[in-house]
C-alpha positions as CSV (number, residue, x, y, z in Angstrom):
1,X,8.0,-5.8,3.2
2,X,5.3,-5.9,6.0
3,X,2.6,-3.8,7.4
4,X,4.0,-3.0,10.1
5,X,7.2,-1.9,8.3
6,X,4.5,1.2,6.6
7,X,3.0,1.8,9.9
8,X,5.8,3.0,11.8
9,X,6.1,5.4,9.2
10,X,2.8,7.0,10.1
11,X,2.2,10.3,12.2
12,X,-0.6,10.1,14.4
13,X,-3.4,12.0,13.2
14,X,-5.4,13.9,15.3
15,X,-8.8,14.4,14.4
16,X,-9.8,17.4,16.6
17,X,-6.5,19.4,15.9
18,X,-7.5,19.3,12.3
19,X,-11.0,20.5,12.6
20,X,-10.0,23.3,14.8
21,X,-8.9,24.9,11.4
22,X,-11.7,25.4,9.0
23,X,-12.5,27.4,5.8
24,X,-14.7,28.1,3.3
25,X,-14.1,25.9,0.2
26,X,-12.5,27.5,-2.7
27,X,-13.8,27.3,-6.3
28,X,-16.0,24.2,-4.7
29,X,-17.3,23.4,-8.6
30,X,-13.5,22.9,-10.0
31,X,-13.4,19.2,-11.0
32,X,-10.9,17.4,-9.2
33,X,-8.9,14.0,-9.5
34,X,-6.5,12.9,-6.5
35,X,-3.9,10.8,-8.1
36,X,-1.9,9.5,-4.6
37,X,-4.1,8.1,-1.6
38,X,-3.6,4.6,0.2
39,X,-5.9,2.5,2.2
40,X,-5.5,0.2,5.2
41,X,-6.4,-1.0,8.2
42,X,-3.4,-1.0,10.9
43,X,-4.3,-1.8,14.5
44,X,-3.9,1.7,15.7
45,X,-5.3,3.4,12.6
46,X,-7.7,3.0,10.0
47,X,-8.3,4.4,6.4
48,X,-10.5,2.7,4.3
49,X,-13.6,3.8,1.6
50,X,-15.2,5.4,4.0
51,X,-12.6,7.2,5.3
52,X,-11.2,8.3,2.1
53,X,-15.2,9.6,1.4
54,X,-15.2,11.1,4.3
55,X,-12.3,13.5,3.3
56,X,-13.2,13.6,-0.3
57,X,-16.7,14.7,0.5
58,X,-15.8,17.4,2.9
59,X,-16.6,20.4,0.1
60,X,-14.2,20.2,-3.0
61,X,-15.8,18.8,-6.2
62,X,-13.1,15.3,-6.1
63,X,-14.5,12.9,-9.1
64,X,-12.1,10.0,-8.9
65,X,-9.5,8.9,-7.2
66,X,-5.9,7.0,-7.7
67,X,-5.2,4.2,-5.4
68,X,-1.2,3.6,-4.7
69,X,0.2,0.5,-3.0
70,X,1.2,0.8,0.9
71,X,1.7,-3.0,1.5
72,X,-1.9,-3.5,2.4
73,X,-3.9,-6.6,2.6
74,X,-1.0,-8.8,0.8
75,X,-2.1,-12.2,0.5
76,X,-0.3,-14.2,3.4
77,X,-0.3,-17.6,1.6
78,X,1.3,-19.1,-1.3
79,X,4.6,-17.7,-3.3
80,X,6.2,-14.2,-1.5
81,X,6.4,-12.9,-5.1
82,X,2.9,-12.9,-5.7
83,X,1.6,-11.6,-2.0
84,X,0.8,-8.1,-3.4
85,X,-1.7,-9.3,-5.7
86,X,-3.8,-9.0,-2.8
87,X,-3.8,-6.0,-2.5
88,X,-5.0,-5.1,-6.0
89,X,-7.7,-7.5,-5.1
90,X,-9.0,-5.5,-1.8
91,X,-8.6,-2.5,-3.3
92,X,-10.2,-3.7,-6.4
93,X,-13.3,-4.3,-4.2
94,X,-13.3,-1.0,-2.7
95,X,-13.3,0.7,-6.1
96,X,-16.3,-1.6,-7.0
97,X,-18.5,-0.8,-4.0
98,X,-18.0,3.0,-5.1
99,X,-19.1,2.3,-8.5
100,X,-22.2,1.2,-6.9
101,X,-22.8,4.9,-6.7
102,X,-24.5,3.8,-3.4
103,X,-21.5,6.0,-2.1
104,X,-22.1,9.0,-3.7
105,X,-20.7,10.4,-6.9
106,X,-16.5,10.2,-6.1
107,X,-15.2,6.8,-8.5
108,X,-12.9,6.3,-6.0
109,X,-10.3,3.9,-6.9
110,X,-10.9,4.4,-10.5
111,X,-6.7,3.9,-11.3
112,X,-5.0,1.3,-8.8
113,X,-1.4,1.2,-8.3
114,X,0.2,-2.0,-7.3
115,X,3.3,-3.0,-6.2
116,X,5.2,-5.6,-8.0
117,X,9.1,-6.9,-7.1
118,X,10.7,-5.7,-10.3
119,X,14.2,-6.9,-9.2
120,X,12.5,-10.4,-10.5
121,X,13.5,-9.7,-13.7
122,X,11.6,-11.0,-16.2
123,X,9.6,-13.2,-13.7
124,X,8.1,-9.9,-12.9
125,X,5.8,-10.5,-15.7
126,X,3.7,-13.0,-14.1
127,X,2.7,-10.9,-11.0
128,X,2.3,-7.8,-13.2
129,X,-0.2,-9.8,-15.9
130,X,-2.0,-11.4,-12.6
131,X,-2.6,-7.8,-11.1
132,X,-4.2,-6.3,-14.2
133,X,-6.4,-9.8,-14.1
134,X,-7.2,-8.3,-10.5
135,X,-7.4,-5.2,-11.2
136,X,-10.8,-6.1,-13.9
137,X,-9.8,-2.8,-15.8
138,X,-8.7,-0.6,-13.3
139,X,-5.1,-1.7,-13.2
140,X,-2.4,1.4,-14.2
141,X,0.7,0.2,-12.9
142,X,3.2,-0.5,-10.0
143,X,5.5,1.5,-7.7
144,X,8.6,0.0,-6.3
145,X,9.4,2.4,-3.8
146,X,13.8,3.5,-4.2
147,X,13.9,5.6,-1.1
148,X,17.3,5.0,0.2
149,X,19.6,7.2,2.4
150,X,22.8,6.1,4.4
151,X,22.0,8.3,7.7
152,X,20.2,5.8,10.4
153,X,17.9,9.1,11.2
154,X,16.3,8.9,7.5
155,X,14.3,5.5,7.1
156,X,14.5,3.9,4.2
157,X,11.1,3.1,2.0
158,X,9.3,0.0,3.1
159,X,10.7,-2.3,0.2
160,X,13.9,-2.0,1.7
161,X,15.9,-0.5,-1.3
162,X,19.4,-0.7,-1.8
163,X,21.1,2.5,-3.0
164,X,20.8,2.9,-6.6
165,X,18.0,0.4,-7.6
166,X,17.0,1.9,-10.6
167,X,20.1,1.3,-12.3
168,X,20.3,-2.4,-11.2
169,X,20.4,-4.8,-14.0
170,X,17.7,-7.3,-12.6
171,X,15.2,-4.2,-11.7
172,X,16.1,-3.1,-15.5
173,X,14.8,-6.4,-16.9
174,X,11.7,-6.6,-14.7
175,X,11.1,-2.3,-15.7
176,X,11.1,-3.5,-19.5
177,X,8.2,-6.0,-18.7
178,X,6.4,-3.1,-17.4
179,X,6.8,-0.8,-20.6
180,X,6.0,-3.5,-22.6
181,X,2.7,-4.4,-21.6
182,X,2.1,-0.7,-21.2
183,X,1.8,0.0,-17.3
184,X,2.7,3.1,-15.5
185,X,5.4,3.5,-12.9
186,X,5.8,5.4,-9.9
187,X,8.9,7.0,-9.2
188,X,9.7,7.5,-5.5
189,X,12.8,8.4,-4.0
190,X,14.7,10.8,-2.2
191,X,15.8,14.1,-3.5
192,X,19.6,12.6,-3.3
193,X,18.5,10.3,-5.6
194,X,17.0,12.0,-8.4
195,X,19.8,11.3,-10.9
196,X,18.2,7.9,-11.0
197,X,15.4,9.2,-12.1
198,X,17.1,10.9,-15.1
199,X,18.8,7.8,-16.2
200,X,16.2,5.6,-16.0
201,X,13.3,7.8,-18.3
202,X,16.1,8.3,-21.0
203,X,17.2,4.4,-20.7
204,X,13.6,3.7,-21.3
205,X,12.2,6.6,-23.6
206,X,8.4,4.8,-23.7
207,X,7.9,4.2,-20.7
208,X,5.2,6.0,-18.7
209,X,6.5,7.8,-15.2
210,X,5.5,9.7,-12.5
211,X,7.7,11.3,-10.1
212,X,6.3,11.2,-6.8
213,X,5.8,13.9,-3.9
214,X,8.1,16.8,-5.8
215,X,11.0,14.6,-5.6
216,X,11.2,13.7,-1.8
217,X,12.9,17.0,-0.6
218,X,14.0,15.6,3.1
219,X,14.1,17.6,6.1
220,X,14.9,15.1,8.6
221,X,18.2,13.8,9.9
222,X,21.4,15.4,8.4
223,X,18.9,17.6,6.4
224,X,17.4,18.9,9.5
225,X,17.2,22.8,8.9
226,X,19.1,22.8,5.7
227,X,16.2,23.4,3.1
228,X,17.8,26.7,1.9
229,X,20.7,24.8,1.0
230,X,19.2,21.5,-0.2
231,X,16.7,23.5,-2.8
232,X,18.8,24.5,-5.6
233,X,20.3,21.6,-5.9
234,X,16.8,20.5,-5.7
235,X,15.8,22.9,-8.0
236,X,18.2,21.7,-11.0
237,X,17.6,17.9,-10.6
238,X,14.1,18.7,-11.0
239,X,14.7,20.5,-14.3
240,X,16.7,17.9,-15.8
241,X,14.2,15.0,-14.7
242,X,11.3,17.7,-16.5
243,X,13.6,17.4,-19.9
244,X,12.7,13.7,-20.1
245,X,9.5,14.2,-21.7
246,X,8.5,11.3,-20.5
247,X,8.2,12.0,-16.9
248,X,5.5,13.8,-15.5
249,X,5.3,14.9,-11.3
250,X,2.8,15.0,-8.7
251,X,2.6,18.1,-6.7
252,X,2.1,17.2,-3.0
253,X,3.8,15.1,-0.7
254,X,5.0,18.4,1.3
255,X,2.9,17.6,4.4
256,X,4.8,14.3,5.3
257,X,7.5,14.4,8.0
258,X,10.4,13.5,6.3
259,X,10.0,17.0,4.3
260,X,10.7,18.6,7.7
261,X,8.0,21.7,7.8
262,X,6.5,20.4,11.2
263,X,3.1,21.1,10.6
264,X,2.0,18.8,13.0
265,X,4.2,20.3,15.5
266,X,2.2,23.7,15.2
267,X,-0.2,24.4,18.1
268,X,-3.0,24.9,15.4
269,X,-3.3,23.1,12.3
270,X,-2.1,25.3,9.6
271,X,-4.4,27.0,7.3
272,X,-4.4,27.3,3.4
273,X,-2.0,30.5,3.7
274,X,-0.2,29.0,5.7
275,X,0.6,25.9,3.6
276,X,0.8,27.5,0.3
277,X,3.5,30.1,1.3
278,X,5.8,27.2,2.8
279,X,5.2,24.8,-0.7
280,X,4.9,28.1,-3.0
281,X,8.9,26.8,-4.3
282,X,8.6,23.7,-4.8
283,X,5.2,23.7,-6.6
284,X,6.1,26.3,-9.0
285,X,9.4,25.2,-9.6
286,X,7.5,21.9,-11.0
287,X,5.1,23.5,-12.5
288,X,7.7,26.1,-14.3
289,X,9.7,22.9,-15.3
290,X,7.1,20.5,-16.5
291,X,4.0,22.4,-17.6
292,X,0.4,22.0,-16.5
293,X,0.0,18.8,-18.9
294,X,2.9,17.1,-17.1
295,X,1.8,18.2,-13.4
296,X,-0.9,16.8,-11.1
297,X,-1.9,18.1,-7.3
298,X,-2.0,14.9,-4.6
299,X,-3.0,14.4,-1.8
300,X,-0.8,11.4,-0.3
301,X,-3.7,11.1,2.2
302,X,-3.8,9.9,4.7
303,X,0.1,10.3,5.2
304,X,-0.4,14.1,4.8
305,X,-3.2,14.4,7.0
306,X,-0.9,14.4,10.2
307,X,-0.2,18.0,8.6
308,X,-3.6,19.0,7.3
309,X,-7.2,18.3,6.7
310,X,-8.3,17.8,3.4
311,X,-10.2,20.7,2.8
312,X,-7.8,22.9,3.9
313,X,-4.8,21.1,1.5
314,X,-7.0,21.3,-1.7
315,X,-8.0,25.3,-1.2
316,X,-3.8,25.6,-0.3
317,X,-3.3,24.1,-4.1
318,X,-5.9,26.0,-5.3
319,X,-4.3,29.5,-3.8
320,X,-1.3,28.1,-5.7
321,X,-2.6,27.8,-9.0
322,X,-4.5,31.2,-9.1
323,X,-2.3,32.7,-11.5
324,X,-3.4,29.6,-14.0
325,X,-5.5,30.0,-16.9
326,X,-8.7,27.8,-16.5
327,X,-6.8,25.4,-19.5
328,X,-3.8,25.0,-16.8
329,X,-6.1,24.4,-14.4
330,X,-8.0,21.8,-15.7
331,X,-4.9,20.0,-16.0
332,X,-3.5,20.6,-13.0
333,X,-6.4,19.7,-10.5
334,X,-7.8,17.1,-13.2
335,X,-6.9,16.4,-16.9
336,X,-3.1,15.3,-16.5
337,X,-4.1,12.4,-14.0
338,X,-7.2,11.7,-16.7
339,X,-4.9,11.1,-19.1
340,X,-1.8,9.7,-17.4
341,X,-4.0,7.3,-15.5
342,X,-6.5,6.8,-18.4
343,X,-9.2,7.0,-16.4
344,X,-11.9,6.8,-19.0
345,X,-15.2,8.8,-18.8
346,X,-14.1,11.1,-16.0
């Protein structure tokens, strides 16, 4: 798994097309914790602290953040194995020159989210005990990406999945060193692949997961055009994931490319409307199936931002959840990631 491997996955992003589309901030006092953002620095493109602040401070009242591995900054000596302890370590940083407060008042970083080789089996316990060592209490957990589809037109996630990892014995032994020493996992696949999901939160009843980007709906490829088709299907693999109790989802993700909208194909960058209609499904199909306490807005920034700024994206969830009670809410834009992440004192 490589850099480069993450980078060609990136749209460009283009700075002026985004700030062609502005609007006035809604609800700017609601309190709001983004769960999914990455950092890196790629040749062509860079998104570090002060890029994330940048887009966290541009109106919306954001109060932490959750870091979650993209292959950046792995160490590039010693054993393969334990090269993403790096980037714990870089990130690590970044989350301590926040809590400086010399950055203003976003803990950015607050949760970090590592990746660690679970197919190691057991031996995945040393790399997970040496993160939360590098972590220095900000630690939660790993992601080991499982997107895998057989078209050539579909890229696979940048660990290079084979089909069906999460039922693989070896990933099995290395995912009970995770639930045992009590660390969070991030559940990203492809909406062919949601089964998986199913039958690993019920093989492993305590562990802690979160289903990433509404279950990878794709739009790309062989799915090219198809969504009316692909979302009931969709639809009932998303209520059965919601019956492990165990599970919880992020709602976001709908701005990358593999989803297919083509946002970033628009002569204008969408506004709030505009985004909200197109996600209205998905989001309150989630939201229907796992309750407020189970569901938490992302941003996936700065993969999303090829489709919109991040003002506009936060007032488009917030037009989503306008039916919600201020409860709902609270958990929706804040407490659920609070509590899955443990973010203590925000």
């Amino acid at each position: 798994m490589t850099a480069n491997s993450v980078e060609s996955r990136m749209t460009a992003i283009d700075d002026a097309w985004l700030a062609a589309t502005r609007e006035e901030i809604l609800e700017p006092e609601l309190p709001i914790v983004d769960p999914h953002h990455h950092l890196w620095d790629f040749p062509y493109h860079r998104y570090l602290l002060h890029e994330l602040l940048a887009d966290t401070d541009s109106g919306h009242n954001v109060r932490a953040t959750v870091f979650i591995e993209c292959s950046s900054m792995y160490r590039a000596d010693g054993p393969a194995a334990e090269a993403p302890i790096g980037e714990v370590e870089f990130v690590n940083g970044a989350a301590a020159m926040s809590a400086s407060g010399r950055y203003g008042e976003t803990a950015a970083c607050a949760g970090i989210i590592g990746f660690a080789d679970l197919t190691l089996g057991a031996a995945a316990e040393a790399v997970l005990t040496a993160q939360i060592a590098a972590g220095n209490g900000r630690f939660r957990g790993i992601r080991h990406a499982a997107g895998y589809d057989p078209s050539p037109d579909v890229r696979n996630s940048h660990t290079d999945p084979p089909p069906g990892l999460f039922g693989e014995a070896a990933f099995r032994e290395g995912f009970a060193r995770l639930t045992a020493l009590d660390l969070t996992f991030e559940a990203w696949l492809y909406h062919t692949q949601l089964g998986d999901v199913v039958g690993l939160a019920n093989a492993f009843p305590d562990a802690h997961i979160v289903l990433n980007h509404v279950g990878g709906p794709l739009g790309i490829g062989p799915y090219v055009g198809r969504q009316d088709e692909i979302f009931p299907g969709w639809r009932d693999n998303i209520r059965a994931i919601a019956a492990c109790e165990n599970v919880y989802v992020k709602l976001g993700g709908l701005g990358m490319k593999i989803c297919g909208f083509g946002f970033h194909k628009q002569d204008r960058a969408p506004d709030s409307d505009n985004l909200a209609s197109v996600w209205r499904p998905y989001i309150e199909t989630c939201i229907d199936a796992f309750g407020p306490s189970r569901c938490m807005f992302e941003s996936n920034f700065p993969v999303d931002k090829a489709s919109c700024s991040y003002a506009v994206m936060w007032n488009a969830f917030k037009k989503l959840a306008a039916g919600a009670s201020d409860d709902e809410k609270s958990d929706l834009f804040a407490g659920t990631a609070r509590r899955f992440y443990k973010l203590d004192g925000e």
